[in-house]
C-alpha positions as CSV (number, residue, x, y, z in Angstrom):
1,X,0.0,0.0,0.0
2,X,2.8,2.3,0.7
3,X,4.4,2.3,-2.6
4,X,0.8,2.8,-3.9
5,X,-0.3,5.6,-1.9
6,X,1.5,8.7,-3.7
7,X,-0.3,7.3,-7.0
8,X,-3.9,7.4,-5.3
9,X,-3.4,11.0,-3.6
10,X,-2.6,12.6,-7.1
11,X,-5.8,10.5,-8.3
12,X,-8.0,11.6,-5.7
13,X,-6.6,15.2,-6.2
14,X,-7.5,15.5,-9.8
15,X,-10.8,13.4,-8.9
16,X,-10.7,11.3,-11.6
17,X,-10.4,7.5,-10.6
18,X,-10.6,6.3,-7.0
19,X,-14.1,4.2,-6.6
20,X,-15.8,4.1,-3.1
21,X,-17.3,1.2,-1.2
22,X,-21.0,0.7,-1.3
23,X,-23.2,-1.0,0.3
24,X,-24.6,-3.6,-2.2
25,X,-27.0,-2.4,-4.8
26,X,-30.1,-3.4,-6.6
27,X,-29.2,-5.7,-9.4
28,X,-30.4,-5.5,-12.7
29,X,-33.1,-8.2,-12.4
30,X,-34.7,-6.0,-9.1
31,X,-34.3,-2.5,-10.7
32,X,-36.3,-1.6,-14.7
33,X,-36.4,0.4,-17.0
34,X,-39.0,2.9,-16.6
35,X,-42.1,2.1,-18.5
36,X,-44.2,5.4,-18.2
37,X,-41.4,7.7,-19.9
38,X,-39.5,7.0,-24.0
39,X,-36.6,7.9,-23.6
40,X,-34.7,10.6,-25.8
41,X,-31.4,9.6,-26.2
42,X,-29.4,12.7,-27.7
43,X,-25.7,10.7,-28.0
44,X,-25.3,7.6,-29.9
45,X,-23.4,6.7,-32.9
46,X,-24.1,5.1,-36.3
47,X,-23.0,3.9,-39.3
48,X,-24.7,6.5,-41.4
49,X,-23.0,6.5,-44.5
50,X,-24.0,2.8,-45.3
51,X,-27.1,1.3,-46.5
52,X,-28.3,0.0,-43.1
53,X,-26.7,2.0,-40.7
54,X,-29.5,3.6,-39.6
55,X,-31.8,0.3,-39.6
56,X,-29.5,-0.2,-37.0
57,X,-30.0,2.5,-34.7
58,X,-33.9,2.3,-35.5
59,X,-34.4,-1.6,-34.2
60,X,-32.3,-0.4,-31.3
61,X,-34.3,2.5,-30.0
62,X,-37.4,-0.2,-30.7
63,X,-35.9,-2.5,-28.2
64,X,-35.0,0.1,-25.4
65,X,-37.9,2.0,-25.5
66,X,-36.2,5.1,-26.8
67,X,-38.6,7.5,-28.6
68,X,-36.1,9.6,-30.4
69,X,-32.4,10.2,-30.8
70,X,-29.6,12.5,-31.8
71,X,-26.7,10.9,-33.7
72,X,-22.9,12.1,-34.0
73,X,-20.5,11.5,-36.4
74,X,-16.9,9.7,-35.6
75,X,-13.9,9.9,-37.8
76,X,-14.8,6.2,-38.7
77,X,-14.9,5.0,-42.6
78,X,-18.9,4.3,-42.6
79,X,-19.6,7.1,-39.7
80,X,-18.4,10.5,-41.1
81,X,-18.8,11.1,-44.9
82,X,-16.0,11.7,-46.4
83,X,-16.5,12.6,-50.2
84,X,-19.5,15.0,-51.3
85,X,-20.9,11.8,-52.7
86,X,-20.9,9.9,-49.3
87,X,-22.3,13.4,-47.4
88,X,-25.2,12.9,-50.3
89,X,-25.6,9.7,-49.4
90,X,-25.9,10.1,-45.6
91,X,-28.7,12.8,-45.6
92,X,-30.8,10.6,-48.1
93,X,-30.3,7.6,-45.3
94,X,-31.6,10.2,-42.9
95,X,-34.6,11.3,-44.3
96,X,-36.7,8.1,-43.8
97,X,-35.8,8.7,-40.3
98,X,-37.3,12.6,-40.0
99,X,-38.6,13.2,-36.7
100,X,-37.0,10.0,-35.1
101,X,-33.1,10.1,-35.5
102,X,-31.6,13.6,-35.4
103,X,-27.6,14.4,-36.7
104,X,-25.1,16.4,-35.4
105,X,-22.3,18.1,-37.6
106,X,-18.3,17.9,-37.0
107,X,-15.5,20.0,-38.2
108,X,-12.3,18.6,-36.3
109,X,-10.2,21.2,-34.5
110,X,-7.6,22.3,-37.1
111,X,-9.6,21.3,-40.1
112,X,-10.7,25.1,-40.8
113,X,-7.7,28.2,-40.3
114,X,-11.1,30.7,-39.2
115,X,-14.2,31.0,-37.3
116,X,-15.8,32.3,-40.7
117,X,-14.5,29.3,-42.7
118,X,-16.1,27.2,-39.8
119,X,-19.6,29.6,-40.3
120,X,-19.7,28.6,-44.2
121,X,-19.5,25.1,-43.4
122,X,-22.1,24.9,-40.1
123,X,-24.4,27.1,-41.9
124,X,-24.7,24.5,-45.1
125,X,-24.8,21.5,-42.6
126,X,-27.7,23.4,-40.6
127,X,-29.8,23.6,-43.8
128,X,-29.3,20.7,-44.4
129,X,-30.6,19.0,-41.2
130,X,-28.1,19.4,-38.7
131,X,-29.1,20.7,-35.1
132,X,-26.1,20.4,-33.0
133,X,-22.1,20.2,-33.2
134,X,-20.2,17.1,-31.8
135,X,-18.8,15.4,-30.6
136,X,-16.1,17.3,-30.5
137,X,-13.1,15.7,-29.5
138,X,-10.2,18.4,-29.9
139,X,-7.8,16.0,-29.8
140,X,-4.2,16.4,-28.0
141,X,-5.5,20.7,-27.5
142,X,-6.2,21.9,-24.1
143,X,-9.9,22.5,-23.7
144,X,-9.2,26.5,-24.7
145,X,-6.8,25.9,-27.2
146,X,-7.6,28.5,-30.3
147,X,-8.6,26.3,-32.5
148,X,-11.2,25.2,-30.4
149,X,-12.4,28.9,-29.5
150,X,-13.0,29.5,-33.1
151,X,-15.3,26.1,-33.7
152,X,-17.3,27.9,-30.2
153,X,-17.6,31.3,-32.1
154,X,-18.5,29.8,-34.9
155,X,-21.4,27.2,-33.5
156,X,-22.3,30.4,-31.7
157,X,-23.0,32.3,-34.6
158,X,-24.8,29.5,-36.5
159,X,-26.5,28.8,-33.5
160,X,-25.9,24.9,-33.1
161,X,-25.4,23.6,-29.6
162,X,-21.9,21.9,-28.8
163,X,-21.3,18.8,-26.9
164,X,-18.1,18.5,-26.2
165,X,-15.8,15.4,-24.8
166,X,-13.5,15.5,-22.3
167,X,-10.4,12.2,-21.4
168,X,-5.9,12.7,-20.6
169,X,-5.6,13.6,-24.3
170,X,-9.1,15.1,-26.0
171,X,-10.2,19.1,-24.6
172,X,-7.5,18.6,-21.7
173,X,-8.2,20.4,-18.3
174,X,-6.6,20.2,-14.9
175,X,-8.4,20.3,-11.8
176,X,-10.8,23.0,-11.3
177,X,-11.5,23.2,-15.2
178,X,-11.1,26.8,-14.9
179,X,-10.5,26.3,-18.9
180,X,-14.2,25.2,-19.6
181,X,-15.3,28.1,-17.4
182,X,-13.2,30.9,-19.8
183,X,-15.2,29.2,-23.1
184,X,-18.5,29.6,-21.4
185,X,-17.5,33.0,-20.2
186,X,-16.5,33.8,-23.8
187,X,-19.4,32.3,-25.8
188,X,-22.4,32.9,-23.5
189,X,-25.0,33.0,-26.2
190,X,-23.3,29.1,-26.9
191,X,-25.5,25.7,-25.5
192,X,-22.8,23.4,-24.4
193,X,-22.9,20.2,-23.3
194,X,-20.4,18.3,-21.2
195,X,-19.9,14.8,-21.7
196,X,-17.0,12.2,-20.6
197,X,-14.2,13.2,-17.7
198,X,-16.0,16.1,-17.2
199,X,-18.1,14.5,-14.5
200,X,-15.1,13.0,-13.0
201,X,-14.7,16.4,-11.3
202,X,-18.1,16.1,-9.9
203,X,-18.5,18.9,-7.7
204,X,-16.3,21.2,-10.1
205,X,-19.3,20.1,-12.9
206,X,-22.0,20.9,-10.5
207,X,-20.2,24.4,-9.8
208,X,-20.5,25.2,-13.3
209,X,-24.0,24.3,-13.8
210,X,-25.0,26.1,-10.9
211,X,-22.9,29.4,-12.9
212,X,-23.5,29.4,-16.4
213,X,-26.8,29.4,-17.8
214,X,-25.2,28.4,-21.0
215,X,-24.0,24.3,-19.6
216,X,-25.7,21.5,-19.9
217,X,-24.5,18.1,-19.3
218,X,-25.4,14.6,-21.1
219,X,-25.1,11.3,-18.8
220,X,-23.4,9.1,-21.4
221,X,-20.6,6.6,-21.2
222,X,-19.0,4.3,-18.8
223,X,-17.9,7.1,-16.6
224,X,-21.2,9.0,-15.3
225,X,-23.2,6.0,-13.6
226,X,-19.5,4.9,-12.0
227,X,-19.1,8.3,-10.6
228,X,-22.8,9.3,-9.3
229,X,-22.7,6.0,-7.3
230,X,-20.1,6.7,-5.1
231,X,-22.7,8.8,-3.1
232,X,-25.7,8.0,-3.7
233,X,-27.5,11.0,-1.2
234,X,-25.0,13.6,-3.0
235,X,-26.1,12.2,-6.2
236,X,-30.0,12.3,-5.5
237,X,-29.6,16.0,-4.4
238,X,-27.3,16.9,-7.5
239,X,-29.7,15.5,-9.7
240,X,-32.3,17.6,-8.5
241,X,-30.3,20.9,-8.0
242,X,-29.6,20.6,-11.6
243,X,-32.7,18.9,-12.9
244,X,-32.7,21.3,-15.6
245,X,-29.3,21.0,-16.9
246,X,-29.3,17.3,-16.9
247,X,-29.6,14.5,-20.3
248,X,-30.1,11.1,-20.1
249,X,-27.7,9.5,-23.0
250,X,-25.9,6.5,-23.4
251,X,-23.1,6.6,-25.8
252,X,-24.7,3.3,-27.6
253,X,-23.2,2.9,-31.2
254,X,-22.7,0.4,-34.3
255,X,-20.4,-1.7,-31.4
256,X,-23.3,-1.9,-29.5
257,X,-26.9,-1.7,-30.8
258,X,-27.1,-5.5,-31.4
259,X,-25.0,-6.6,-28.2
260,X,-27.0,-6.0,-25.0
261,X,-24.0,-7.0,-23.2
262,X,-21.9,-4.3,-24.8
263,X,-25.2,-1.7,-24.1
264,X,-24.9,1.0,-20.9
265,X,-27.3,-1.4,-19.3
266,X,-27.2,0.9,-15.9
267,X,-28.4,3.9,-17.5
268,X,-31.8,2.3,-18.2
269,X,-32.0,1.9,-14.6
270,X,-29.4,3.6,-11.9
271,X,-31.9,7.1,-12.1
272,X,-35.1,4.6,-11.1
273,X,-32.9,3.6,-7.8
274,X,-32.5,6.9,-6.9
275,X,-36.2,7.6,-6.6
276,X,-36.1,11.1,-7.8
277,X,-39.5,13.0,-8.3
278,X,-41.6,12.2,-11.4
279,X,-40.8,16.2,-13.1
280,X,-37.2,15.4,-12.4
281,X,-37.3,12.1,-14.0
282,X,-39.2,13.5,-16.7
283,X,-36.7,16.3,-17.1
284,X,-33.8,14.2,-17.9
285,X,-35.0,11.2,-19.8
286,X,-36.2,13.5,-22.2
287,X,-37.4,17.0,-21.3
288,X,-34.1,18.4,-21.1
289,X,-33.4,17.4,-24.3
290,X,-36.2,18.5,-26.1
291,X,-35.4,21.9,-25.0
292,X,-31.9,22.1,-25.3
293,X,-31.8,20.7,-29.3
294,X,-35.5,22.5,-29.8
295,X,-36.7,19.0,-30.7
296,X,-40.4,19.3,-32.0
């Protein structure tokens, strides 16, 4: 333990990997999915260039209950068009799917030299469907490196919403995460959501929520059920403090919408254990969303 213990105090210090103890929990069998509220799941990810892709996604939001869903593009062959004749292809696979499974639009830090060359590009992918920005990774850039600020100004002037992500080598912060405080400060008029390591710093995230009207956050991913469940009374109450800040997601994608094994099979349930209020529930499975991506 001794040789260990420097290791855990700089990892307790940054807040991003020390579990705590529990009593034991609800298992999946005692705990299900609710059955009075479709979900809205505004972060999954699909193969939407190819001919099924999106078949995909629907039989999966069939099978989990999910009502309607928002999804983003990764810098996979299959995910991301890469040609004007695979972008052509991907909005006619999308327009079966009109009022069921929304897109988001990417330009990857360093792909554009200017907020306006970022405008010209948003602006055409927001005609053409588009209602948000992500996720964006800004790979191996601190969270307010400049080419990030300018895909902000830019999403700020088009008016998309950005959901960003946050690991040790994509939007880098260090504790505190006074970085993500300057690009709210600077692009107020902006919706952002936080997704990833961001919750790691759980009380820093609920700081920020609480201070800029501007941050919203999306539950998706390995990291946010893992987290919340170290206190579970903390959790309940931040929940509710931010009730209206708060997404239900899941991160599901082509890896997992035909592996149940491979789903976030926690986030179907881990709110229902927490016995939150019905408005509160109803807030974050899908409320929340509907207002922050103006989903009709």
């Amino acid at each position: 333990m001794s040789r260990l213990y420097p290791y855990l105090l700089i990892l307790c210090t940054l807040g991003w990997a020390v579990p705590h103890f529990h009593a034991q929990q609800p298992t999946a069998s005692e705990t299900k999915p609710p059955s009075d509220i479709r979900f809205i799941d505004p972060h999954v990810h699909a193969m939407s260039v190819t001919p099924l892709g999106l078949r995909a996604v629907a039989k999966w939001m069939e099978e989990r209950n999910v009502e309607r869903c928002i999804v983003s593009p990764l810098n996979h062959k299959g995910s991301r068009p890469q040609t004007e004749e695979e972008h052509a292809t991907m909005l006619a696979n999308f327009l079966p799917y009109k009022g069921k499974i929304d897109r988001m639009a990417i330009i990857d830090a360093g792909e554009v030299e200017s907020a306006a060359q970022a405008v010209t590009i948003l602006e055409k992918e927001k005609a053409e469907g588009a209602i948000a920005f992500g996720e964006h990774y800004g790979v191996d850039l601190m969270f307010d490196d400049p080419k990030n600020l300018m895909l902000y100004e830019a999403c700020e002037k088009v008016g998309l919403p950005v959901m960003f992500h946050i690991d040790q080598n994509k939007n880098m912060v260090e504790p505190g995460m006074e970085r993500v405080d300057r690009v709210l400060k600077m692009f107020p008029k902006c919706k952002v959501i936080a997704h990833a390591y961001w919750w790691r710093q759980l009380q820093h995230a609920d700081r920020q929520l609480q201070e800029h009207p501007n941050l919203y956050a999306d539950m998706s991913g390995h990291v946010v059920v893992d987290v919340l469940n170290r206190d579970r009374k903390y959790a309940r109450e931040f929940l509710i403090r931010n009730q209206d800040k708060i997404l239900w997601a899941t991160d599901e994608g082509w890896w997992s919408f035909g592996n149940k094994d491979r789903q976030m099979n926690r986030h179907y349930t881990f709110l229902e254990e927490l016995d939150l209020p019905d408005e509160v529930r109803h807030k974050i499975y899908r409320g929340n969303s509907e207002k922050v991506y103006g989903l009709k």
